[in-house]
LUMDO-196343 format. One record per residue: residue number from 1; residue in three letters; chain; x negated, z negated, y negated of N, C-alpha, C in turn. Coordinates in nm, 4 decimals, decimal comma. Each point is the difference from the previous one (the first is absolute). Layout:
BEGIN
ATOM    nr   rest   kette       n_c1       n_c3       n_c2      ca_c1      ca_c3      ca_c2       c_c1       c_c3       c_c2
ATOM   NUM    Ala       A          X          Z          Y          X          Z          Y          X          Z          Y
...
//
This chain:
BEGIN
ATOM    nr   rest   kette       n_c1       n_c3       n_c2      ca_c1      ca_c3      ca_c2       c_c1       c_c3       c_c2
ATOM     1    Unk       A    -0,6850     0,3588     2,0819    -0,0657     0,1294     0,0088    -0,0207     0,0377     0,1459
ATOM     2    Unk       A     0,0232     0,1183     0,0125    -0,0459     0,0537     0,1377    -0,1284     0,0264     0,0519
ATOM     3    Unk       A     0,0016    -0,0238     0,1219    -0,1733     0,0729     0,0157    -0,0623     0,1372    -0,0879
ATOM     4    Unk       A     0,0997     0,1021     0,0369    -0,0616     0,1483    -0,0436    -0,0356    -0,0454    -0,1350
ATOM     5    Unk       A     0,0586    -0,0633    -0,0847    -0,0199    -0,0145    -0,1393    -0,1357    -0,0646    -0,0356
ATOM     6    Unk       A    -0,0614    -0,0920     0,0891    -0,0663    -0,0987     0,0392    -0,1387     0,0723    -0,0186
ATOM     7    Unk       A     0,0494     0,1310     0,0931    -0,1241     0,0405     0,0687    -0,0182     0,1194    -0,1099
ATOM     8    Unk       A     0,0732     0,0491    -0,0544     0,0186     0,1070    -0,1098    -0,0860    -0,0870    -0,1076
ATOM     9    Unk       A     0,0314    -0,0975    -0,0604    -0,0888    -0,0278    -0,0890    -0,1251    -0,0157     0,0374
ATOM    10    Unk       A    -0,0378    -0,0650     0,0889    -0,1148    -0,0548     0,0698    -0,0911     0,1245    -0,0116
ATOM    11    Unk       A     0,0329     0,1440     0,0330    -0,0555     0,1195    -0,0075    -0,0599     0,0607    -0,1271
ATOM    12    Unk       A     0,1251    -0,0417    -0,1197     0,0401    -0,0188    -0,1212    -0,1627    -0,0089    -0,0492
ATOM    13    Unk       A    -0,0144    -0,1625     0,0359    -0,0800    -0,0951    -0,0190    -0,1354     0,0669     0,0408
ATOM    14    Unk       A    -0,0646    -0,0098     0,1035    -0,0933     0,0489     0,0515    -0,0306     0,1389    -0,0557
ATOM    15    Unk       A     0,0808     0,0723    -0,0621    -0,0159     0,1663    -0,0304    -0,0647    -0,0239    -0,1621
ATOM    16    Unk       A     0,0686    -0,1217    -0,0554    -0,0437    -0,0027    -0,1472    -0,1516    -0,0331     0,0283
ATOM    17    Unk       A    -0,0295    -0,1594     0,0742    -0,0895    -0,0233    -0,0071    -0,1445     0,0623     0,0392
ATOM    18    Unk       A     0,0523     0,1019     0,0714    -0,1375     0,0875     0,0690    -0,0234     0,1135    -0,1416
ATOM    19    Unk       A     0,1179     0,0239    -0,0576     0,0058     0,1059    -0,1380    -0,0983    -0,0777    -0,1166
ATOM    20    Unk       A     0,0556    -0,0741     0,0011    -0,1083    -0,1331    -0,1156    -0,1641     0,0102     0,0133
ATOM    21    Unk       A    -0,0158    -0,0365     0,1931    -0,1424    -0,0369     0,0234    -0,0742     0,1271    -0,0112
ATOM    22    Unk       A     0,0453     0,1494     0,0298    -0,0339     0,1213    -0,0157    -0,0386     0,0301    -0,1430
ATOM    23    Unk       A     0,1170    -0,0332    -0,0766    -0,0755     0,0042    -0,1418    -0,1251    -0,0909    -0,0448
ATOM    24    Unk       A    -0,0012    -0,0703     0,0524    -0,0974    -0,0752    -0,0865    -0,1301    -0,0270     0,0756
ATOM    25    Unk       A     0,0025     0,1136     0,1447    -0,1489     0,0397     0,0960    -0,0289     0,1273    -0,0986
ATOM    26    Unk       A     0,0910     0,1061    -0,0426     0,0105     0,1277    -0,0262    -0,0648    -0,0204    -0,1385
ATOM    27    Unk       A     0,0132    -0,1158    -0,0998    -0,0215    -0,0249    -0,1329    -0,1790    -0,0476     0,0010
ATOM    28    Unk       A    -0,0027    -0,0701     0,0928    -0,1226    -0,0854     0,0249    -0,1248     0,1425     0,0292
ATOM    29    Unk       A     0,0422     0,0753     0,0659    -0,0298     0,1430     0,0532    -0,0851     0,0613    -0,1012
ATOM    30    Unk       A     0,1522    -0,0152    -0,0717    -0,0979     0,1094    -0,1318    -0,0326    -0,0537    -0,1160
ATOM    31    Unk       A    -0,0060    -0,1406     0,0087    -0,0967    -0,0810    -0,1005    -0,1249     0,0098     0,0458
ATOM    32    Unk       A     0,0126     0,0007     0,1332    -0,1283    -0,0016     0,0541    -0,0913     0,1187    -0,0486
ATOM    33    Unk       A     0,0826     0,1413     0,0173    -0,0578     0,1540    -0,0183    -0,0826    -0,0365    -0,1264
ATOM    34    Unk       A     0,1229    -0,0140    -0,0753    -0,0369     0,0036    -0,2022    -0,1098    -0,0863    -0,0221
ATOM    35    Unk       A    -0,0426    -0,1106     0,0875    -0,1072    -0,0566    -0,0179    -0,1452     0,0658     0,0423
ATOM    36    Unk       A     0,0606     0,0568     0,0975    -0,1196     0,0988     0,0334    -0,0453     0,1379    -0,0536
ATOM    37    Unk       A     0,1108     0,0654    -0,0641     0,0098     0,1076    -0,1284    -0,0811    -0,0511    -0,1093
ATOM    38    Unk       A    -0,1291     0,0133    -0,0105    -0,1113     0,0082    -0,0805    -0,0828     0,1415    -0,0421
ATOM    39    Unk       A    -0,0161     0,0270    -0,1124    -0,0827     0,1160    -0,0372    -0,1206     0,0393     0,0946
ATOM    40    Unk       A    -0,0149     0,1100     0,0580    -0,1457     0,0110     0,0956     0,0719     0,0406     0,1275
ATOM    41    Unk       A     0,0560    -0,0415     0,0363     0,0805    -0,0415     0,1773     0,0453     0,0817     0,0268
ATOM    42    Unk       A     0,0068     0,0857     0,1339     0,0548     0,1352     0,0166     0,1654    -0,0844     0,0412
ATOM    43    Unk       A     0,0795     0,0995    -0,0525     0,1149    -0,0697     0,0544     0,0954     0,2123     0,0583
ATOM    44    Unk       A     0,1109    -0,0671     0,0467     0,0808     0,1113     0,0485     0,1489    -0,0383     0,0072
ATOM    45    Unk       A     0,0578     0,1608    -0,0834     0,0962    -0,0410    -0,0306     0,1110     0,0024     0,0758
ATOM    46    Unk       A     0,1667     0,0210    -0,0204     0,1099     0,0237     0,1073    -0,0015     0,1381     0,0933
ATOM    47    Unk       A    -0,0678     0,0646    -0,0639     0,0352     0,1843    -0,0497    -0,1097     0,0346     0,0660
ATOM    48    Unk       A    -0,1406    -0,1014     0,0577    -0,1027     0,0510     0,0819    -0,1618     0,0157    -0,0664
ATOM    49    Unk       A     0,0427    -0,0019    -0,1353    -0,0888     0,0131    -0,0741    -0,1382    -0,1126    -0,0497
ATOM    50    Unk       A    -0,0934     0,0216     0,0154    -0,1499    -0,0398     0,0151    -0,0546     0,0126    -0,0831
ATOM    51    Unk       A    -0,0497    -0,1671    -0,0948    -0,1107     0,0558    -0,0797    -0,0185    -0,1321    -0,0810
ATOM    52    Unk       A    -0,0932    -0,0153    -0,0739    -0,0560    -0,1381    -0,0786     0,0878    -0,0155    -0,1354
ATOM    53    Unk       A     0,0448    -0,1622     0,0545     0,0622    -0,0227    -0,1085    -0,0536    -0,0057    -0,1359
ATOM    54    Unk       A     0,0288     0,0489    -0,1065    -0,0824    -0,0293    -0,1061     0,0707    -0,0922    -0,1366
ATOM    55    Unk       A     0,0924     0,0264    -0,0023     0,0692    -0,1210    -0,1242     0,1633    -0,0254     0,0594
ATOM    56    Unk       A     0,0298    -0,0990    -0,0140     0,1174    -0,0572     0,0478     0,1236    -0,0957    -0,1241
ATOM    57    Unk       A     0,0601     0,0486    -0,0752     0,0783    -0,0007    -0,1218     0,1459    -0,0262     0,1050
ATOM    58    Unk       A    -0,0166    -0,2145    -0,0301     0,1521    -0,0464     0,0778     0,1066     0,0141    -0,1164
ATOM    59    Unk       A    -0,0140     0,0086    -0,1111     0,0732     0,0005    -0,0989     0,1320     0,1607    -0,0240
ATOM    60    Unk       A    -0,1696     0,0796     0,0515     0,1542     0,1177     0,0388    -0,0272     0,0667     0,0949
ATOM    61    Unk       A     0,0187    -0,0759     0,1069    -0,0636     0,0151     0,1217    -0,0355     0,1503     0,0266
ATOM    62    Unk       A    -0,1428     0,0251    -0,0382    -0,0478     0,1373     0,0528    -0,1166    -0,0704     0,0217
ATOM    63    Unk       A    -0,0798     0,0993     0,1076    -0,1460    -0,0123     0,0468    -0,0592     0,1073    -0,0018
ATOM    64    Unk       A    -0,1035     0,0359    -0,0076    -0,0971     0,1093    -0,0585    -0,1052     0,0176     0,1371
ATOM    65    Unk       A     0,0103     0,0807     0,1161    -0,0620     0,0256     0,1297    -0,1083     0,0973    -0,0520
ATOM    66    Unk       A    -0,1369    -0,0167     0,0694    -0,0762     0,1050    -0,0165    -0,0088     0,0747     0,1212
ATOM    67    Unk       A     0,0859     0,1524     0,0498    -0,0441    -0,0144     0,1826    -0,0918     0,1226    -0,0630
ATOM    68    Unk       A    -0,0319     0,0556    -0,0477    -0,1619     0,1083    -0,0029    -0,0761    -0,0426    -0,1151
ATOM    69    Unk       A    -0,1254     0,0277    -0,0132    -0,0608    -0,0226    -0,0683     0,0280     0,0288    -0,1768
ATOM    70    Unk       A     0,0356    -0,0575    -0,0773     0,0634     0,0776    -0,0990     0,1670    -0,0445    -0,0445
ATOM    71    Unk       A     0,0423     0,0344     0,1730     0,1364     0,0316    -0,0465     0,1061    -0,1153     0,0136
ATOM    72    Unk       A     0,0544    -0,0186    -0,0863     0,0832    -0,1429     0,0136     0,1018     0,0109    -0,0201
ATOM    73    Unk       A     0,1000    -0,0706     0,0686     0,1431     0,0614     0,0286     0,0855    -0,1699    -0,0598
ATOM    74    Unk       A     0,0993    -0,0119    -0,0651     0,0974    -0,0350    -0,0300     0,0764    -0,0776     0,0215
ATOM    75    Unk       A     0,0371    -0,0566     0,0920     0,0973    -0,0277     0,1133     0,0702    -0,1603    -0,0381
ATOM    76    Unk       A     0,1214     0,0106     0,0016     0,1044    -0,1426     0,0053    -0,0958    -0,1217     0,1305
ATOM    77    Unk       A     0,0015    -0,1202    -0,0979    -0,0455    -0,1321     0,0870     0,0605    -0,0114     0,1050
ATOM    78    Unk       A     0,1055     0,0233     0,0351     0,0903    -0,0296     0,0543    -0,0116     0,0728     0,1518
ATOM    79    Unk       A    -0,1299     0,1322    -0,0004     0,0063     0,1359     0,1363    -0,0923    -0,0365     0,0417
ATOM    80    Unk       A    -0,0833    -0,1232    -0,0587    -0,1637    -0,0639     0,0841     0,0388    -0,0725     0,1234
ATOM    81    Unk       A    -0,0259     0,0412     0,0997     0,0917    -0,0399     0,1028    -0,1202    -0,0797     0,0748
ATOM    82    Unk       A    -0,1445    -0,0079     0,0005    -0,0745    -0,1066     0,0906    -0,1587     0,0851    -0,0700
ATOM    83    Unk       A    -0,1282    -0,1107    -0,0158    -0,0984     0,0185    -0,0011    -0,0569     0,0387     0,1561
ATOM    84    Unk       A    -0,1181     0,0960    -0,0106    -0,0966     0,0388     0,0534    -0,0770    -0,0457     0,0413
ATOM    85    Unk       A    -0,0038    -0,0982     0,1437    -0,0883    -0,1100     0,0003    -0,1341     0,1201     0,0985
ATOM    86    Unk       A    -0,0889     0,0161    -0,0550    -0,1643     0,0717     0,0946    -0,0017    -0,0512     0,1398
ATOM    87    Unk       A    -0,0036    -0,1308     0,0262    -0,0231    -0,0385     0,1061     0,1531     0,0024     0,0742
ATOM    88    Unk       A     0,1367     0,0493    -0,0478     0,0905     0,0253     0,1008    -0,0432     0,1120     0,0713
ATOM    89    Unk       A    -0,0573     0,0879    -0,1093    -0,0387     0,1603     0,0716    -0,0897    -0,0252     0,1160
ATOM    90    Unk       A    -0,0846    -0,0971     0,0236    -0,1008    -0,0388     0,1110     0,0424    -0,0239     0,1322
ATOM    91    Unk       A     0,1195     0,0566     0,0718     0,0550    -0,0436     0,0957    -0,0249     0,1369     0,0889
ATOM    92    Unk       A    -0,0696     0,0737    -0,0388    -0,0072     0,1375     0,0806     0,0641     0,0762    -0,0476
ATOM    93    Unk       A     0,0747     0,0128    -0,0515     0,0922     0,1220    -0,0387    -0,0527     0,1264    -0,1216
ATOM    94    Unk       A    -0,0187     0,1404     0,0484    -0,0237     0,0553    -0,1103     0,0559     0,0128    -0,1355
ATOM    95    Unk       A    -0,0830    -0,0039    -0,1090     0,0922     0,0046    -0,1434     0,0101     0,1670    -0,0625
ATOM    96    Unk       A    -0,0621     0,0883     0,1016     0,0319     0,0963    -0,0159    -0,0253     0,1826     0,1385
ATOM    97    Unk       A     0,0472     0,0554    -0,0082    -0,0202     0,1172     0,1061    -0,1423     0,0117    -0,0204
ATOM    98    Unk       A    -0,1031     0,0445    -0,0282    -0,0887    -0,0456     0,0100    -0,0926    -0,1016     0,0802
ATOM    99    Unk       A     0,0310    -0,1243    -0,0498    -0,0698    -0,0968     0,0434     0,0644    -0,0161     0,1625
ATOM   100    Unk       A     0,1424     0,0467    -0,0047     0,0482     0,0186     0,1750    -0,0865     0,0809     0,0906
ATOM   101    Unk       A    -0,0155     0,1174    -0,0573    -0,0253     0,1252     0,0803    -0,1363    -0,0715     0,0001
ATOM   102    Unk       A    -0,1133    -0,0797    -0,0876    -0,1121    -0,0284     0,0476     0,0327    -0,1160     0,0989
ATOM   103    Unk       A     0,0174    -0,0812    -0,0097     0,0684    -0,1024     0,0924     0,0380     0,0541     0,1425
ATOM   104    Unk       A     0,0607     0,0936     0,0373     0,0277     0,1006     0,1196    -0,1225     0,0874     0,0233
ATOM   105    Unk       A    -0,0769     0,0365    -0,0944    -0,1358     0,0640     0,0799    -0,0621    -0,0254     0,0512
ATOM   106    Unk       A    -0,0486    -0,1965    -0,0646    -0,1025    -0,0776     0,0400     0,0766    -0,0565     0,1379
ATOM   107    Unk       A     0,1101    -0,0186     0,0215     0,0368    -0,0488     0,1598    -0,0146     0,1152     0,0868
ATOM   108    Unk       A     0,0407     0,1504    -0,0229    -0,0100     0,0718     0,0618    -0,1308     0,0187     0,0360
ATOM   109    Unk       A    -0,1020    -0,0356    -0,0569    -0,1877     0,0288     0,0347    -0,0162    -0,1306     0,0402
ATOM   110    Unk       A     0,0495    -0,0775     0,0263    -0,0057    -0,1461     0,0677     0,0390     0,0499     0,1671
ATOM   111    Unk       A     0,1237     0,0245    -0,0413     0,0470     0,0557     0,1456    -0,0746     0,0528     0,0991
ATOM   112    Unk       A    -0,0324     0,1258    -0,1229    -0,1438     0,0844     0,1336    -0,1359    -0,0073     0,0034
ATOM   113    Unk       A    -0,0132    -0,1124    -0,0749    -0,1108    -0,0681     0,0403     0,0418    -0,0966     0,1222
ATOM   114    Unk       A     0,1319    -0,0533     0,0398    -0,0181    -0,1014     0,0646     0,0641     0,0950     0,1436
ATOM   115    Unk       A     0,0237     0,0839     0,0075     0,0236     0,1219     0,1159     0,1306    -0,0313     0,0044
ATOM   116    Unk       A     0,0777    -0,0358    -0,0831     0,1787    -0,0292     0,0334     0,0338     0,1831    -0,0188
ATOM   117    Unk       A    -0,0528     0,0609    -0,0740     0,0837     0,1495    -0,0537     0,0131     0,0871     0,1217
ATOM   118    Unk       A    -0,0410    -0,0427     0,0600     0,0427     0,1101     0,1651     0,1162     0,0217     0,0556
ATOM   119    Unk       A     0,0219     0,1167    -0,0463     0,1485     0,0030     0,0179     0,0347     0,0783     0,1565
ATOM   120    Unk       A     0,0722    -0,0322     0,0390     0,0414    -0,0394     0,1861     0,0392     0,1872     0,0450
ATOM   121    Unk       A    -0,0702     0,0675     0,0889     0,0493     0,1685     0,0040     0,1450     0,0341     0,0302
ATOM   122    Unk       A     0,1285    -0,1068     0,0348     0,0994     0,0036     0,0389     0,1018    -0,0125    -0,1736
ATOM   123    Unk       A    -0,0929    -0,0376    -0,0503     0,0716    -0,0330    -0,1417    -0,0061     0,1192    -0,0709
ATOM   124    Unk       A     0,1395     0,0273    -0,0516     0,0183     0,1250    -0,1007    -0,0707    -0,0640    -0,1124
ATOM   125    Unk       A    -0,0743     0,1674    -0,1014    -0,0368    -0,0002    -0,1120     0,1165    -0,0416    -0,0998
ATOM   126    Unk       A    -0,0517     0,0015    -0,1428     0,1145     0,0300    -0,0709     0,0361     0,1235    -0,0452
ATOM   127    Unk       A     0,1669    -0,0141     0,0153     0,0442     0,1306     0,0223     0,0262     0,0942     0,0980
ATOM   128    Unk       A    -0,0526    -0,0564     0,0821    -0,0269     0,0663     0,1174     0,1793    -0,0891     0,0871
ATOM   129    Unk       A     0,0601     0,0867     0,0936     0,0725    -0,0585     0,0848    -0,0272    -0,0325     0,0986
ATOM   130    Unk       A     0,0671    -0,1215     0,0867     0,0254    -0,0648     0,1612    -0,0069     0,0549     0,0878
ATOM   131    Unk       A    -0,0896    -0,0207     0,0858     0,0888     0,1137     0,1001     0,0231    -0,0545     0,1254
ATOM   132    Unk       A     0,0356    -0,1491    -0,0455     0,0172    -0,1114     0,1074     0,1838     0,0700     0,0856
ATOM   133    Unk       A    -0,0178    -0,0845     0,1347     0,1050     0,0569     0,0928     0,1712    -0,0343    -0,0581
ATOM   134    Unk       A    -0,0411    -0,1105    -0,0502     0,1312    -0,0427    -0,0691     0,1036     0,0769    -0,1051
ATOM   135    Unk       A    -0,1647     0,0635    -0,0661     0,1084     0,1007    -0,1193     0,0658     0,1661     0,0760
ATOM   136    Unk       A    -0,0848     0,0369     0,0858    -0,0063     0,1036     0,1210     0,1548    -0,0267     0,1102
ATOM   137    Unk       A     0,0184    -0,1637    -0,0116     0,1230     0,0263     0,0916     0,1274    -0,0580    -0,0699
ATOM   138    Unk       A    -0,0403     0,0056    -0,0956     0,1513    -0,0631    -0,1509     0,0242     0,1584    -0,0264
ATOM   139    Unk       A    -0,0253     0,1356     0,0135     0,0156     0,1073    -0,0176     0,0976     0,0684     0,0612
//
C-alpha cells in the first residue's frame, strides 16, 4: 500500500470515529433534556415559543404548553428545544423592553447623581452636526 492510501484511510478512520462520539454526546444531550421535561417547568420551544409545560404524552409524542393563562398550545415533543432555568435569567440581562428601559433609567439617575452626565460644550447634540476642521477641509 502506498502512503496516500495510508493516510486516506487514517482520515477515513478518524472522520467515523469523531461521527460516533458526536452521536452519542448529542444522545446523552437530550436524555438529559427529557429528564428534565417535567409537568410545571417553563420550557421553550425551536420556533421561540414560551410557556409551562403541562402534560408530556412520549407515546405520541405531543406536549401540551401553557404560554397564557388559559391558553394551551399543542406542540410535537420533538420542538422542546431546552428548559427555562430562573436563575440563568439572573445574569443581568433584561427579560423584557420594559424591565431594559427601567434598567437604563436607574443608571442614567446614577449617572447624575454621580456628576458623570456633563456633557463637554465642544460636543455636538444629537442630531445636531460637526463642525470640527476636518469635515470643513474634506469639502
Amino acid at each position: 500500500m502506498d502512503p496516500l492510501s495510508i493516510a486516506m484511510l487514517a482520515i477515513l478512520g478518524v472522520l467515523i470515529f469523531f461521527m460516533f462520539r458526536n452521536s452519542r454526546k448529542r444522545k446523552a444531550q437530550m436524555e438529559e433534556l427529557r429528564e428534565q421535561m417535567i409537568p410545571g417547568v417553563e420550557v421553550m420551544t425551536n420556533f421561540g415559543l414560551f410557556g409551562t409545560l403541562i402534560t408530556m404524552d412520549t407515546v405520541k409524542n405531543e406536549a401540551e404548553i401553557e404560554i397564557s393563562k388559559g391558553v394551551i398550545v399543542k406542540v410535537h415533543s420533538q420542538t422542546l428545544a431546552k428548559v427555562v432555568a430562573e436563575d440563568a435569567v439572573e445574569d443581568g440581562s433584561p427579560r423584557s423592553v420594559e424591565e431594559a428601559m427601567e434598567i437604563a433609567n436607574r443608571e442614567a439617575a446614577e449617572r447624575e447623581a454621580a456628576g458623570e452626565a456633563a456633557v463637554s460644550e465642544t460636543d455636538p447634540e444629537f442630531g445636531e452636526l460637526s463642525d470640527s476642521k476636518d469635515d470643513k477641509s474634506s469639502k
